[in-house]
Structures are given as structure tokens and as C-alpha cells.
VMD Tcl script that draws the C-alpha trace (Angstrom):
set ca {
  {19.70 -61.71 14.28}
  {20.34 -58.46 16.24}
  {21.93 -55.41 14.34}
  {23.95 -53.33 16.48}
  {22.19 -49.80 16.30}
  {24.69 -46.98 16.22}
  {23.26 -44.01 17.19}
  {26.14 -41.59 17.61}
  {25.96 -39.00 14.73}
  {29.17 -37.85 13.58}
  {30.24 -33.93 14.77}
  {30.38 -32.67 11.82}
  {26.87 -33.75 10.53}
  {25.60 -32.13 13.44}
  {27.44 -28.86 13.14}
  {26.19 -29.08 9.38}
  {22.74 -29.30 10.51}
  {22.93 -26.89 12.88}
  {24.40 -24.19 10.34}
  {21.59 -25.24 7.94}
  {18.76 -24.71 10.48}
  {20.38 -21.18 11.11}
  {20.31 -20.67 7.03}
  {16.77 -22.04 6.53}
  {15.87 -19.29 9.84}
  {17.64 -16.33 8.29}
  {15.85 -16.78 4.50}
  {12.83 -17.48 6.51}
  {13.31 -14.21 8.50}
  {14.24 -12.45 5.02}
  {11.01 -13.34 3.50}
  {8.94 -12.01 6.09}
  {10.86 -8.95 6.60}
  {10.59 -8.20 2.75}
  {6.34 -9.11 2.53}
  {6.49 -6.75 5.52}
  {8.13 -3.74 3.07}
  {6.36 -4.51 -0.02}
  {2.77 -4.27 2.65}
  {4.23 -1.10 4.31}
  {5.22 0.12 0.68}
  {1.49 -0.58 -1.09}
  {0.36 1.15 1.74}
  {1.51 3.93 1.48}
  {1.14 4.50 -2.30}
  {-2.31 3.56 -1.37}
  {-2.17 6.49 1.04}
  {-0.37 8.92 -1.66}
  {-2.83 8.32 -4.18}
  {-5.93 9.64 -1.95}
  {-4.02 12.22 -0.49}
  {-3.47 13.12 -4.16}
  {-6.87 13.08 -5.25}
  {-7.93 15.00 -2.28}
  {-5.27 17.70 -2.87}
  {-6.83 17.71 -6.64}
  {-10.86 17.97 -5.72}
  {-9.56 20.35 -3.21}
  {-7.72 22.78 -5.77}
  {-10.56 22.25 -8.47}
  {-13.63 23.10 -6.33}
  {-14.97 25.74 -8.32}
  {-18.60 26.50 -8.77}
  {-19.79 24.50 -11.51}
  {-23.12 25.46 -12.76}
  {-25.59 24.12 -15.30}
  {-25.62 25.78 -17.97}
  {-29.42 26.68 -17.57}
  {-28.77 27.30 -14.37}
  {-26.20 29.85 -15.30}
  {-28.37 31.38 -18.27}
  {-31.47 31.65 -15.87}
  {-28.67 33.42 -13.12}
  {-27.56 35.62 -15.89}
  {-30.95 36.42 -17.31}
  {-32.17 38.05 -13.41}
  {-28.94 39.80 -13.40}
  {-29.69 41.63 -16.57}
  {-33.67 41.94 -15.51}
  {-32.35 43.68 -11.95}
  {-29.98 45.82 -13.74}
  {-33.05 46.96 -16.13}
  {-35.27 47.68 -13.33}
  {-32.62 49.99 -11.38}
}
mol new
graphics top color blue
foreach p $ca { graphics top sphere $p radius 0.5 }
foreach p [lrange $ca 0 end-1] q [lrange $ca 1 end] { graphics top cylinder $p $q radius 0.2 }
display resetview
């Protein structure tokens, strides 16, 4: 027994395909458009944060001395102002 094969596909299932191919393309271009942002936008807090701490070790380099260091310092001061 042969089955006649009908292989025309009605318009409108085709024009309903078609519109959900362009859907399925648009969420698809969506989604990589927003991973795109959110990578741009951890970059650049990435970016802000050294820039930050840079900016900080910047303002807050200050000789820092030991405090034995700073006694011993102190102690020739006071032995050269003695002397002279």
C-alpha cells in the first residue's frame, strides 16, 4: 500500500516558523548582549577598585618607622645637639 506523501506545508505554519526563528535570534542576541554588559561592568569595578587602592597607598605613604628605629634616630639627634 502506497500513502500519498503531502509535502506542502501550509503558509501560515511557515510564516509561524519563520517569526519564531526571528524570536529565538533576538533572545539569543539579548543574552549575549547582556553577558557582554555584566563582563564590561565587572570589569570595570575590577578596574575602580585598584585604582582605589592605588589612590589610597598613594595618599598614605608616609614614613613609617620602627619604633627602635625611631628611638635610635631620636637618641643621635639629641647626642648631636649635645655635642654642638
Amino acid at each position: 500500500m502506497h500513502f500519498p506523501i503531502d509535502s506542502h506545508i501550509p503558509t501560515s505554519v511557515v510564516l509561524i516558523l519563520v517569526f519564531l526563528a526571528l524570536l529565538w535570534g533576538v533572545i539569543v542576541a539579548c543574552y549575549i548582549a547582556d553577558v557582554a554588559w555584566a563582563v564590561c561592568f565587572a570589569q570595570n569595578a575590577i578596574n575602580s577598585m585598584k585604582e582605589t587602592e592605588l589612590r589610597r597607598q598613594a595618599v598614605s605613604r608616609r614614613p613609617v618607622f620602627i619604633i627602635g628605629e625611631h628611638k635610635t634616630r631620636h637618641e643621635n639627634v639629641e647626642r648631636l645637639i649635645r655635642t654642638v
